[in-house]
N, C-alpha and C positions, 0 to 999 in steps of 0.2 A: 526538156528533161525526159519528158514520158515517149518520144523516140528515142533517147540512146537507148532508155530501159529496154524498148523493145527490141532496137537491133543488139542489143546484148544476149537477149533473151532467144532470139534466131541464132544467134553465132554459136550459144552454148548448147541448141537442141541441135543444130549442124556439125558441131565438135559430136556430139552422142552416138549420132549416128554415124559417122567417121569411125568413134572407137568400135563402133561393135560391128563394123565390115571387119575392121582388122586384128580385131582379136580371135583367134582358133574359136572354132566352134566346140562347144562344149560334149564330151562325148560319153556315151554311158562304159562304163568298165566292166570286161567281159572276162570272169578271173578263171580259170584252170586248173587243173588238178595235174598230177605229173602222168598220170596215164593218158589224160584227154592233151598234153603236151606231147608224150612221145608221138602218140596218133597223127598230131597234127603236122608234126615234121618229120613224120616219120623214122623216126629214130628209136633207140632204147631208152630204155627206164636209166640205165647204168650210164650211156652217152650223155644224157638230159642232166646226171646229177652230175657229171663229169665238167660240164659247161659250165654248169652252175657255180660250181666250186673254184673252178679259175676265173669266171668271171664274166664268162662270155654270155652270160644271159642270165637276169634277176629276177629272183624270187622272193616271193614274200609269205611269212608264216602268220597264217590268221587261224586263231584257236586253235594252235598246237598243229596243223594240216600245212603243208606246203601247196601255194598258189601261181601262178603268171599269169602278167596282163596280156590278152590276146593282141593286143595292138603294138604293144611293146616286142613281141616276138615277129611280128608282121614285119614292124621299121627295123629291127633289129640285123645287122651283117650277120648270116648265118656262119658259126664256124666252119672250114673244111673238114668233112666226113670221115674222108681218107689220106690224113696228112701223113703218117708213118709209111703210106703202102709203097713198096718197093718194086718199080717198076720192072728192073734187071733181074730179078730172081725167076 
């Protein structure tokens, strides 16, 4: 009895170590402001809250201030800049 204990006991610090290869690595949150956003993608203040508002990139309001996670804008599809521009004119 007191080996299965043990190879139970290997199997479950073997599963441990398994989950924590595969689980993401935990990462610190690097929050932003809409000016240190425009900056960052270069963009305007009025572009950024234009996104925002259709959807194409999330914000979060902490203590009345509007924020974005810098990694979420990193993984994030960039919208196109210049979608109305008319080639032909």
């Amino acid at each position: 009895m007191d080996k299965s204990i043990e190879k139970l006991t290997h199997e479950i610090k073997t599963l441990k170590e398994l989950v924590k290869k595969l689980l993401p690595k935990e990462r610190k949150i690097e929050w932003l402001t809409i000016g240190e956003v425009s900056k960052h993608l270069k963009i305007s203040r009025q572009t950024l809250k234009n996104w925002t508002a259709k959807g194409e990139l999330k914000s979060y309001v902490i203590g009345g201030r509007i924020f974005y996670k810098l990694h979420e804008l990193d993984e994030a599809p960039q919208p196109q800049k210049f979608r109305n521009f008319n080639y032909d004119a």
